[in-house]
N, C-alpha and C positions, 0 to 999 in steps of 0.2 A: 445212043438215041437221045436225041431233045427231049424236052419238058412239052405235053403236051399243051395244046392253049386250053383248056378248061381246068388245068391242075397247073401253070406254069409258077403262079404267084407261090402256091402253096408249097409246093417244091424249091422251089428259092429260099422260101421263107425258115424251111427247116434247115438248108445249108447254111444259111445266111445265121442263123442260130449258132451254129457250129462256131462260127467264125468270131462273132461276139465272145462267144465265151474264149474263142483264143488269145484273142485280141484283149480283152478285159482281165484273163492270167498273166498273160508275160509281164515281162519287169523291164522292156524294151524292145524292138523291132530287132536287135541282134540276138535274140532268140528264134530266130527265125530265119531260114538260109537263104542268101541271095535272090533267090529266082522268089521265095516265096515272101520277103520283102516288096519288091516290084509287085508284085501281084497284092500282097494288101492296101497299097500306094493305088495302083490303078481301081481297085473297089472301092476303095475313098470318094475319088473323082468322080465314079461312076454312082457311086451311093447322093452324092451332090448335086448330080442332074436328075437322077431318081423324082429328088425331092422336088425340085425346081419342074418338073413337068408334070410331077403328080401335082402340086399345089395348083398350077395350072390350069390341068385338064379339072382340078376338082372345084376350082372354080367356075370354071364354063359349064360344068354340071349344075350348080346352082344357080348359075343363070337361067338356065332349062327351066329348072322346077319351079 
């Protein structure tokens, strides 16, 4: 089952934790098996549009206020 929308950040955020800390152990990305190299590669990407809409959207919020 999905991340509900009132918990989805928080739930992320704790995986997302996880992932740091693997990424912040290894001694390089070949500690990590093929599929779950691509898969850190595409969280990269998608942690970089992350930013880029949250900055964004957090600007249009300050517009507002």
């Amino acid at each position: 089952m999905g991340n509900m929308s009132y918990c989805q950040f928080r739930n992320t955020k704790l995986d997302f934790e996880q992932c740091l800390e693997a990424i912040g152990n290894c001694e390089s990305l070949s500690d990590f098996s093929k599929d779950e190299q691509e898969y850190a590669r595409s969280l990269r990407e998608m942690a970089e549009q992350y930013i880029e809409w949250f900055d964004q959207a957090d600007a249009e919020t300050e517009e507002e206020e």
